[in-house]
FIKEKOL-558891 format. One record per residue: x, y, z of N, C-alpha, C in turn. Coordinates in steps of 0.001 Angstrom, whole numbers, plus 500000, padded with zeros to 6 digits. Each point is the difference from the previous one (the first is absolute). Layout:
% residues N
XYZXYZXYZ;...
//
This chain:
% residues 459
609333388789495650500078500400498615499083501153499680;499030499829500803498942501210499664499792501364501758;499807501135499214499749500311500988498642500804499167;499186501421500993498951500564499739500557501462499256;499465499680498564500509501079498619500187501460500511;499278500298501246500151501466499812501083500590500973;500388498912501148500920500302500814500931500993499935;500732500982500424501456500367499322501109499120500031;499945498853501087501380498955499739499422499435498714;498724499775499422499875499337499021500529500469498666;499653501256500184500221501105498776501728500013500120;500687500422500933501327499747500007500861499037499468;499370498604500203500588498540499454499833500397498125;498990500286499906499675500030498410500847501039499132;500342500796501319501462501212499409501277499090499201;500292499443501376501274499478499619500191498613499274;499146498878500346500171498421499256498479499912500047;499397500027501004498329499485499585499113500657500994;498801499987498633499044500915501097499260499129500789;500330499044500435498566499460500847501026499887501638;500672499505500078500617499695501659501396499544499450;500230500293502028501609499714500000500489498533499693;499000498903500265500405498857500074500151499594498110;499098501045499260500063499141498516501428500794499613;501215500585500856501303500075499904500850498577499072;499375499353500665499988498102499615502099500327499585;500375500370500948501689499697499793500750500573499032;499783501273499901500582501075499461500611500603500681;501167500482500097500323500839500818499787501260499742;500118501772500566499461500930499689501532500867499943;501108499859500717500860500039499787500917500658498408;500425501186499784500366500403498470501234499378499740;500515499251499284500765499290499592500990500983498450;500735499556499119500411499549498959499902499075499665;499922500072498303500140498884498984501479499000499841;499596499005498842501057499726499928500574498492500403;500432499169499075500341498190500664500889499850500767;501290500784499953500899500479500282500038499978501730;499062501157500179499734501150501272499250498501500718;498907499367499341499045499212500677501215498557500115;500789499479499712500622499246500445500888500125501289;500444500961499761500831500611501353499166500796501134;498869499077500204499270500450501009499187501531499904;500238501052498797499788501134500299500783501172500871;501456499627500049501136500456500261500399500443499263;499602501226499379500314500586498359500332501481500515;499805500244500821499790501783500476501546500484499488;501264499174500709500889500105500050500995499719498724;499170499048499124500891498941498776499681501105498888;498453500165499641499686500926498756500742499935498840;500500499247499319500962500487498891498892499063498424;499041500277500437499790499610498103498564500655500119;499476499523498584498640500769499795498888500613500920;499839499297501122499101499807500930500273500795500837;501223500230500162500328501129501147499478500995500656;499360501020498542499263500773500878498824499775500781;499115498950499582499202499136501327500187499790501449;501722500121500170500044499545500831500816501080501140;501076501046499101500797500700500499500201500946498353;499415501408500233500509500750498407501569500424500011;500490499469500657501457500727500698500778498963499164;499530498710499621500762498634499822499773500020498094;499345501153499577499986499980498739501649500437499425;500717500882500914501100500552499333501507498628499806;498948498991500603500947498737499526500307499578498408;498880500638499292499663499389498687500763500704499283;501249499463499515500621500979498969499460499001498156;498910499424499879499941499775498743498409499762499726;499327500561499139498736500368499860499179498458500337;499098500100500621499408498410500655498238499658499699;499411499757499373498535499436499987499647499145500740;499002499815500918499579498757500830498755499783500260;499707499166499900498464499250500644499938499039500873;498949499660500513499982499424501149498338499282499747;499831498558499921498916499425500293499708499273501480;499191499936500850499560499168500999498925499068499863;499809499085500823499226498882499608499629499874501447;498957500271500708499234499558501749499298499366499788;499979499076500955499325499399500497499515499834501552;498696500267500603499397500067501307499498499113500595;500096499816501103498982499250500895499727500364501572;498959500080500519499268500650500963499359499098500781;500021499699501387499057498960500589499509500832501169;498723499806499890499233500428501353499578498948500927;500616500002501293499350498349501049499633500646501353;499210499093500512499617500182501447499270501443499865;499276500244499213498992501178500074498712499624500993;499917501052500875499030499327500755499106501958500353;499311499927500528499086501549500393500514500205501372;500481501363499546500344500681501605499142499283501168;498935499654500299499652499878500846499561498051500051;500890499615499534500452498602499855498971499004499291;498610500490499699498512499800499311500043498991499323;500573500613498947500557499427499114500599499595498812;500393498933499317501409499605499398499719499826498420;501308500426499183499889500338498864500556498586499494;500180499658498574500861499018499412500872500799499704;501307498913499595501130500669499552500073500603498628;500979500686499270499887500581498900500701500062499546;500716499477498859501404499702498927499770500995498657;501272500912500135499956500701498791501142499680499051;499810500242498849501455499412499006499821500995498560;500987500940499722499838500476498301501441500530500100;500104499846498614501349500463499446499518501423499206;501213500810499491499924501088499494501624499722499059;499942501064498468500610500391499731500406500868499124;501348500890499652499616501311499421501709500445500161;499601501039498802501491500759500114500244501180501236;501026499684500389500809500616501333500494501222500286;500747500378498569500624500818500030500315500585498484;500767501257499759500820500052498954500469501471499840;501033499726499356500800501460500542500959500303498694;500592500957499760501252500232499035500725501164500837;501331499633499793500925500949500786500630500228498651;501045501926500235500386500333499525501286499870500612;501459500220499858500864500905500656500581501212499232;500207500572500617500673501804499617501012500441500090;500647500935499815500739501143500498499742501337500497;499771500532501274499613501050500017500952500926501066;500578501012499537501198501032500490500739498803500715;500383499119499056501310499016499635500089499119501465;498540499632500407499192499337500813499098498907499545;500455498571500269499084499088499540498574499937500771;499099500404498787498414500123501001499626498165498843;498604499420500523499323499305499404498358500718500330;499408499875498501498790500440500165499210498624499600;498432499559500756499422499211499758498524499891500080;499422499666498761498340499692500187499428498909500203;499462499801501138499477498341500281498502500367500319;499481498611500229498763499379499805500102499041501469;499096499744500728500330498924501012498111499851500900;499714498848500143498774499621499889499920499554501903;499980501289500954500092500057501130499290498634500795;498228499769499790499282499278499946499067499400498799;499965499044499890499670499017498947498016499911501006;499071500314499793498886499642500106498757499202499652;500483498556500004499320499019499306499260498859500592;499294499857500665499442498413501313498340500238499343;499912498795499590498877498996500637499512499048501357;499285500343500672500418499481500887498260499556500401;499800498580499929498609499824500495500115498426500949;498864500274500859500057498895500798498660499605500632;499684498513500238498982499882500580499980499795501373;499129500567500924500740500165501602498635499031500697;499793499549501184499226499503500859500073500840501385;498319500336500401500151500532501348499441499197500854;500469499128501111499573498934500859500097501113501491;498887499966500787499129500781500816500365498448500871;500802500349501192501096499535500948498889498875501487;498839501494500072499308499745500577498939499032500059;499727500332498443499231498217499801500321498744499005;500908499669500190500590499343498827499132499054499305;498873499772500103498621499439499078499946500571499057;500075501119499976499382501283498728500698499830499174;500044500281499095499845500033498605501217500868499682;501322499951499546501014501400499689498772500131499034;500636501911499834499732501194498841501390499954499105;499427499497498853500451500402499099499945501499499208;502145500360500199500635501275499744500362499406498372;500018501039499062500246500145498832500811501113499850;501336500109499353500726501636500353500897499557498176;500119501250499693500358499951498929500900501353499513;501426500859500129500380500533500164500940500564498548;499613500480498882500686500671498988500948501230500137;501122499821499542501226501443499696500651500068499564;499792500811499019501243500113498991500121501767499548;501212500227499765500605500721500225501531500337500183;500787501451499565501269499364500726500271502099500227;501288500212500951500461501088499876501791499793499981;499964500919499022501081500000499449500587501983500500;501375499621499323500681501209500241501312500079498729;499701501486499365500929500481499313500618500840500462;501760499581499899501329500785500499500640500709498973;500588501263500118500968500569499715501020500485500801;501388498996499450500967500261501332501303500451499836;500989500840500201501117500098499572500802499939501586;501249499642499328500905499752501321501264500624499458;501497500551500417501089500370500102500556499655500928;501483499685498923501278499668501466500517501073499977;500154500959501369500600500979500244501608499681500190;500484499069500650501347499541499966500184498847499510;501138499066500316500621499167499666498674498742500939;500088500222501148499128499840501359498487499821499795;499527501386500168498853500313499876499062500281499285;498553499287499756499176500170499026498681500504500501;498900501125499238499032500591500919498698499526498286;499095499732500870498954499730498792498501500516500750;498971500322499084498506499761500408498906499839499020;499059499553500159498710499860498745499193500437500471;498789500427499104499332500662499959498714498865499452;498933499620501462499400499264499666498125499914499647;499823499545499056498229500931499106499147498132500728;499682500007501294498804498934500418498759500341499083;499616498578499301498725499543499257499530498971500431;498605499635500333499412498830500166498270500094499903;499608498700499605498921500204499710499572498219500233;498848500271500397499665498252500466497910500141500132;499622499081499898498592499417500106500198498740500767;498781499907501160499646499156500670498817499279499683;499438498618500457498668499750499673499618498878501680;499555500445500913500347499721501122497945499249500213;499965498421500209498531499396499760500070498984501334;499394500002500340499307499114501493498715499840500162;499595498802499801498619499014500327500257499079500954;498834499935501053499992500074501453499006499145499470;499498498326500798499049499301500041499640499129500863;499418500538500998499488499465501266499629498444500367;499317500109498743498726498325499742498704500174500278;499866500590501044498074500504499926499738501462499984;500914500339499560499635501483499905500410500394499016;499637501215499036500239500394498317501601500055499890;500638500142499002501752500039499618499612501604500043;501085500336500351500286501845500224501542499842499339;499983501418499374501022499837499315500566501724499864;501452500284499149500417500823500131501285500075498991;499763501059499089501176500825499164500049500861499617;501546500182500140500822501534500039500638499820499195;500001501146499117500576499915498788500815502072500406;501158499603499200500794501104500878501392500251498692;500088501465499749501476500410499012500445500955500816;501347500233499416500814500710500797501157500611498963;499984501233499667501004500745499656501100500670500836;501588499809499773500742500487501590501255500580499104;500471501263500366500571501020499164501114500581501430;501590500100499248500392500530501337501905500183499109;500867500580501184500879499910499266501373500641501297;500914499428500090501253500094501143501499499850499320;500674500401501142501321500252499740500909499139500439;500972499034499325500837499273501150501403500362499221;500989499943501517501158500684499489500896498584500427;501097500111499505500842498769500761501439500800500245;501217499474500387501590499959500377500522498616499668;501120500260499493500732498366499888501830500311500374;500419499668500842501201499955500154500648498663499436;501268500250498922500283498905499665501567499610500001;500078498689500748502054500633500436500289498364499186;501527499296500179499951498760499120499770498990500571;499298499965501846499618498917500130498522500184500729;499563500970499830498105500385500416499612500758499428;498891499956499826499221501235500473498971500546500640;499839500945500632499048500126500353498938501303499451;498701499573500613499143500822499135498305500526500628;499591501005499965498722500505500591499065500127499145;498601500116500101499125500477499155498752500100500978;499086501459499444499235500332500865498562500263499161;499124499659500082498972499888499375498177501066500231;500527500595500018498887501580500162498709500100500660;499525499977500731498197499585500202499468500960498882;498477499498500154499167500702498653498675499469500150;498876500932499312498773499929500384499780499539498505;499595498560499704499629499933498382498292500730500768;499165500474498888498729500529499636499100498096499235;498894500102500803499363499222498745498494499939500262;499070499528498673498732500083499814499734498462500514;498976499717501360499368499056499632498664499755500035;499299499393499258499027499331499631499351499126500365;498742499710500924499726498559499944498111500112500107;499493498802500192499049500052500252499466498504500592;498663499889500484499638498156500471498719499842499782;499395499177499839499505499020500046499577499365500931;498598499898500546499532498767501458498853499788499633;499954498671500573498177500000500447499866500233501569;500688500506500221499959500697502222500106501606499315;500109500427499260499994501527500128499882500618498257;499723501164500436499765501236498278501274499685499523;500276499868498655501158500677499017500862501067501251;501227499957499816500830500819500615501064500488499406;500135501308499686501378500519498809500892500678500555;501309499941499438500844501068500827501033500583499015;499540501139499905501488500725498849501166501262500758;500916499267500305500910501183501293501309499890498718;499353501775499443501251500403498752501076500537500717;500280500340501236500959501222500520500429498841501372;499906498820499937500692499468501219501455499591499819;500871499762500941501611500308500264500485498457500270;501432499633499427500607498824500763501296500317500082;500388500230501163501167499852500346501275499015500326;500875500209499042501149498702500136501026500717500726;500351499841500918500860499993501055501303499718499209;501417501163500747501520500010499768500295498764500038;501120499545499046501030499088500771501194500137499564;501150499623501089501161500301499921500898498587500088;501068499787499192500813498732499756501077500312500425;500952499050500489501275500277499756500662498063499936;500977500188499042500680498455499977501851500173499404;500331499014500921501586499691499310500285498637499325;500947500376499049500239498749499150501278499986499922;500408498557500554501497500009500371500398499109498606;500943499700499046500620499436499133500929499190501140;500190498602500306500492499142500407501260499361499417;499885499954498829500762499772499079499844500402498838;501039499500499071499319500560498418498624499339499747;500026499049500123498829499213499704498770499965500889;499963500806501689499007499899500626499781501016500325;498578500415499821499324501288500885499056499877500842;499823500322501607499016500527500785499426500858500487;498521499897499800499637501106500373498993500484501070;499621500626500578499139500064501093499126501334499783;498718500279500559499299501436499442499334499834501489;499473501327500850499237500412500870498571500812498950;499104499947500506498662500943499245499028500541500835;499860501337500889498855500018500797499221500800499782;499065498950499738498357501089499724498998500244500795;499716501375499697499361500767501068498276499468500139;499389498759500229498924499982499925498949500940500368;500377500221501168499045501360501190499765501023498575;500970499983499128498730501297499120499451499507498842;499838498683500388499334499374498796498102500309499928;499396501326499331499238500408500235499061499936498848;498456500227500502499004499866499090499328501547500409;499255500994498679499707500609500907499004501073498925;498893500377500546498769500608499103499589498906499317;499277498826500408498780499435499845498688500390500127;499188499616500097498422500857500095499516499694501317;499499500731501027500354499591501302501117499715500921;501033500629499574501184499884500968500632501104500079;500570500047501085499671501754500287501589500433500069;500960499095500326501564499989500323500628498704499260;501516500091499814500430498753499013500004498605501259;500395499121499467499590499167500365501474498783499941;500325499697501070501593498741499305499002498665499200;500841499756498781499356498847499165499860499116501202;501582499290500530499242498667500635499554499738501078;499365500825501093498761499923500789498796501010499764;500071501019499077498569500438499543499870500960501994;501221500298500309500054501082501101500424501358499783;499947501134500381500728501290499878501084499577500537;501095501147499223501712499767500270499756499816501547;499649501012500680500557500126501516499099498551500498;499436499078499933499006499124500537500622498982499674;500807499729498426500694498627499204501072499072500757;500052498950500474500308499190499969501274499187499291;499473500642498770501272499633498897501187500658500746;501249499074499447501636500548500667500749500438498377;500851500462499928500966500061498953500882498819500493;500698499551498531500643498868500158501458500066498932;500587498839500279501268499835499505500606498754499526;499669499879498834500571498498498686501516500038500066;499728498750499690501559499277499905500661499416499200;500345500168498857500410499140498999501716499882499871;500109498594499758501615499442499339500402499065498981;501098500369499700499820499155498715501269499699499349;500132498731499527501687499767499218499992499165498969;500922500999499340500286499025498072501305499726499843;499984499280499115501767498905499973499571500306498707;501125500208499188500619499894498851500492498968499098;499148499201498922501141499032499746500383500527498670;501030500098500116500944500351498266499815499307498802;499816499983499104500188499132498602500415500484499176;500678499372499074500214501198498545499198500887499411;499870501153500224499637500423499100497837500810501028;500503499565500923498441499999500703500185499542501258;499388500273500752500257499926501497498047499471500834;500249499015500868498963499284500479499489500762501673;499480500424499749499673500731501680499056498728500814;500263500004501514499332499467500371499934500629501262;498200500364500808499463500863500688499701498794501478;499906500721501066498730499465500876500026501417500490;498507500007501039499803501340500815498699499514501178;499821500529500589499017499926500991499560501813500094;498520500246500962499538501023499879499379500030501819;499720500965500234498773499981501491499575501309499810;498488500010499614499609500940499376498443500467500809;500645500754501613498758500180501115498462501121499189;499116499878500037499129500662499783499108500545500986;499177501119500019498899499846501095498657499332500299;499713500162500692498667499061500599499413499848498608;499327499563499125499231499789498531498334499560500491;499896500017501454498721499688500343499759500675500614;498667500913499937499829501272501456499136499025500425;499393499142500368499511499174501113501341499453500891;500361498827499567501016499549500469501391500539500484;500453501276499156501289500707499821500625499234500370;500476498869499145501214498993500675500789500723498787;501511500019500373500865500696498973500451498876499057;500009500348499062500353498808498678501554500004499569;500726499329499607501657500190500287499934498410498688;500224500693498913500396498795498805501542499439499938;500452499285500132501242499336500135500232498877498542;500863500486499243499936499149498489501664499911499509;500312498543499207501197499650499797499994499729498190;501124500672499792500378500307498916501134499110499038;500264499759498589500431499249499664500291500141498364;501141500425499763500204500309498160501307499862499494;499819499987498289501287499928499181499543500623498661;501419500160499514499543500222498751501147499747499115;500249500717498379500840499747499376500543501535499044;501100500241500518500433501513499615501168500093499124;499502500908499196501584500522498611499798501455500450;501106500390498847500599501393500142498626500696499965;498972499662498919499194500812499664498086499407500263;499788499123500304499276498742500502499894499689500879;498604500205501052499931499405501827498776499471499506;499760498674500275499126498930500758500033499728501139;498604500627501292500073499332500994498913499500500262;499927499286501100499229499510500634499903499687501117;498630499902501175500348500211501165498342499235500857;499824499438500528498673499938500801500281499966501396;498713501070500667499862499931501413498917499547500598;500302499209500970498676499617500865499797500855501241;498777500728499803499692500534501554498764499438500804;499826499940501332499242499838500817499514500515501039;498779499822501012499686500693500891499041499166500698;499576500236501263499196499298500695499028501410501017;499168500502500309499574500348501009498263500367499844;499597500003501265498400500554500388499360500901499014;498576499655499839499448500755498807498466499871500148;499340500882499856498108499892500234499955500379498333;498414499380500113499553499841498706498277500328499769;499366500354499002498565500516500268499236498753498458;499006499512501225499304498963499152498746500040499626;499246500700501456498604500736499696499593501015499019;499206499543498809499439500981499620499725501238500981;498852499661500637499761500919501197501239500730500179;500855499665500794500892501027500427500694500296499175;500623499539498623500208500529499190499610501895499526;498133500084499705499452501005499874500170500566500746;499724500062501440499820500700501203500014499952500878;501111498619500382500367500124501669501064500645500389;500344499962501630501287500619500153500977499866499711;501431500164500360501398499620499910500441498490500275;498826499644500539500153498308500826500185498857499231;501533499620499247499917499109498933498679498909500260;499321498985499595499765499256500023500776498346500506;501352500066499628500902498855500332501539500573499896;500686499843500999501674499657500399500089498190499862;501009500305498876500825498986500035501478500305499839;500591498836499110501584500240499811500367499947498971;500709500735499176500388500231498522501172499779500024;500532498793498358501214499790499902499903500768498392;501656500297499644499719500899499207501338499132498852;499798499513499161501551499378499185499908500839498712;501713500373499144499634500508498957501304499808499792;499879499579497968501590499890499313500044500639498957;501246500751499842499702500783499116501383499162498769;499608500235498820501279499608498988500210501505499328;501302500480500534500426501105499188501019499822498512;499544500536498982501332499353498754500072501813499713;501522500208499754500031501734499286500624499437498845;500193500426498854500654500597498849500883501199500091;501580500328499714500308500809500239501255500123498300;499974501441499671500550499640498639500902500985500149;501415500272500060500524501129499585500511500051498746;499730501042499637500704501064498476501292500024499964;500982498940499716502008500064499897500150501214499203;499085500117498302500299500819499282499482501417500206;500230501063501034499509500619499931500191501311498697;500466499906499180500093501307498908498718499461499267;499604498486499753498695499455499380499128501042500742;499744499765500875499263500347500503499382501489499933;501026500872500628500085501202499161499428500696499275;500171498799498646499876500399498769498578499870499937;499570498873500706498368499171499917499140501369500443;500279500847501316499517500964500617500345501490498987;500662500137499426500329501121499077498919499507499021;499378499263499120499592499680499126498918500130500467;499534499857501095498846499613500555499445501613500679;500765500665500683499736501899500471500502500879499109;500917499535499004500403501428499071501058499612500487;
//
């Protein structure tokens, strides 16, 4: 959960979900997704489907589906849990207790308004959304025991760790899409990255005959940045299929921190001009219509980890890959390739129609530990419905994801301040997380109201 504040893998983690280490990841995936109850029931097999509010999240190509003006929101509801076992010291010394983490989070998701158009007697849709990439919120404290292998008489040291973050980064879209034919639809947005988060990172170390040593880092982070994603949607009357490609980009950000010891001076760090790099990714998925009433769908996604980069910290002289804290040519990290599928049944009623979802996901990541570099690979099953009119979507959807693999952890004050790279303890990290997605989706039947609402409203 902790690693040493000034590291660059440390500084890197605090880029993207948290500044202290890879392990306080605690079952997030890093993975860029879309919004949406819809998308999250059907596994995240949306690349290809796209046809309502959310779309451009997922594919801007899938906006030119919308022929009637659409509002949507999107709330989520997480909940986490994290277990650390069998922590023991590289050099087998000795052994940690186990460590149970548990917090929920929740917050709005998304939200968007689509237009549709006419333009040189070409249906375009134009759209402004809102969508809340990472949610940055854990408490996370625990009391740990260090039992010294060698003499089991002694006395464990009592670990005290106490881990604050909150925060979130978000992203504002502007996206328009056109159907050039009957066939073919071409879209892209134009995307403005914001995020901003505070840490409060505290560890008291207590031997029994020797004084408590202790330690906090207190740490902000401003992160500013902005990319291009374009999509394709081919659409015939029993598939479609569909691409979307997602831009690399250097967000810019300020961070801040400083500590606290009784092992060492006050220590500050202000790096205004350091770099994070989010790495391309490219989708592609088909969605076959089975019947009137059934659709499947399937999506490929491969992201380029290898340029997942950190780079102009204070003391670092070349960028750096986030998840081993190595130069590109030295990294370890692989690029990888997700898997998502997913299928909804239709049930008819008067007047309103009952959807019902399942989906599954395999969602590979890279190593998340530069000690260990075991590669992390989240695997999560999906599950939704809702209740739909002409002008009215209720959905709903929850996914469970999971993970299991190798992970070091830093417990010593001492090495905390100023030891080497040498975690303190390898153990094994399980990683569980559920998410409840609900959207709101409203379309405008009357559009001349409307119109009129916007004439009244610009001249």
């Amino acid at each position: 959960m902790l690693q040493r504040p000034w590291t660059a893998g440390a500084a890197a983690a605090g880029v993207l979900l948290v500044a202290a280490a890879a392990t306080a990841q605690v079952g997030t995936s890093l993975n860029r997704v879309g919004s949406g109850a819809r998308a999250a029931g059907m596994g995240d097999a949306f690349i290809a489907v796209s046809d309502d509010g959310t779309a451009a999240s997922w594919n801007p190509a899938g906006l030119a589906q919308l022929r009637q003006p659409e509002f949507s929101l999107v709330y989520v509801v997480s909940g986490r849990g994290f277990d650390l076992t069998g922590l023991r010291s590289p050099d087998d010394r000795f052994a940690y207790s186990n460590e149970r983490f548990r917090y929920t989070n929740s917050s709005l998701d998304f939200a968007s308004a689509a237009l549709p158009l006419s333009v040189a007697r070409k249906p375009v849709t134009v759209q402004v959304g809102w969508q809340r990439i990472y949610q940055l919120g854990t408490q996370l404290a625990a009391n740990v025991e260090r039992q010294d292998r060698t003499n089991p008489g002694a006395s464990p040291t009592a670990i005290s760790r106490d881990d604050g973050l909150v925060g979130n980064i978000d992203v504002v879209s502007i996206a328009a899409s056109a159907r050039l034919s009957g066939r073919l639809a071409v879209g892209a947005s134009f995307n403005f990255w914001r995020g901003r988060w505070t840490e409060r990172v505290g560890v008291a170390e207590d031997p029994g005959a020797m004084p408590t040593s202790f330690l906090v880092a207190d740490s902000s982070v401003r992160l500013r940045g902005h990319n291009l994603s374009a999509g394709v949607l081919l659409t015939y009357p029993a598939w479609n299929l569909g691409l979307v490609y997602h831009a690399p980009f250097w967000n810019s950000y300020h961070l801040s921190a400083h500590t606290r010891s009784t092992l060492a001076a006050p220590q500050a760090l202000d790096a205004r001009t350091a770099r994070f790099r989010l790495p391309r990714s490219i989708g592609g998925g088909i969605a076959r219509r089975l019947g009137p009433r059934w659709t499947a769908a399937v999506a490929l996604t491969h992201d380029q980890w290898t340029d997942l980069l950190v780079d102009r910290l204070p003391g670092q002289e070349a960028p750096r890959n986030f998840f081993d804290d190595a130069p590109p040519e030295f990294s370890t990290t692989r690029d990888t390739l997700s898997f998502n599928a997913g299928l909804e049944h239709l049930v008819v009623r008067e007047g309103s129609v009952v959807p019902l979802r399942l989906g599954f996901g395999f969602e590979p990541q890279g190593a998340m530990d530069p000690y260990t570099r075991d590669p992390v690979t989240y695997r999560f099953l999906s599950a939704g419905a809702g209740y739909n009119t002409n002008r009215f979507k209720l959905d709903a959807a929850l996914q469970y994801r999971w993970e299991s693999f190798r992970t070091s952890d830093f417990f010593s004050v001492n090495r905390l301040v100023g030891g080497g790279p040498t975690p303190d303890a390898v153990g094994r990290a399980a990683a569980r997380e559920w998410r409840l997605k609900v959207s709101v989706i409203y379309r405008v039947a009357d559009t001349d109201q409307l119109k009129g609402v916007l004439r009244r409203i610009f001249g």
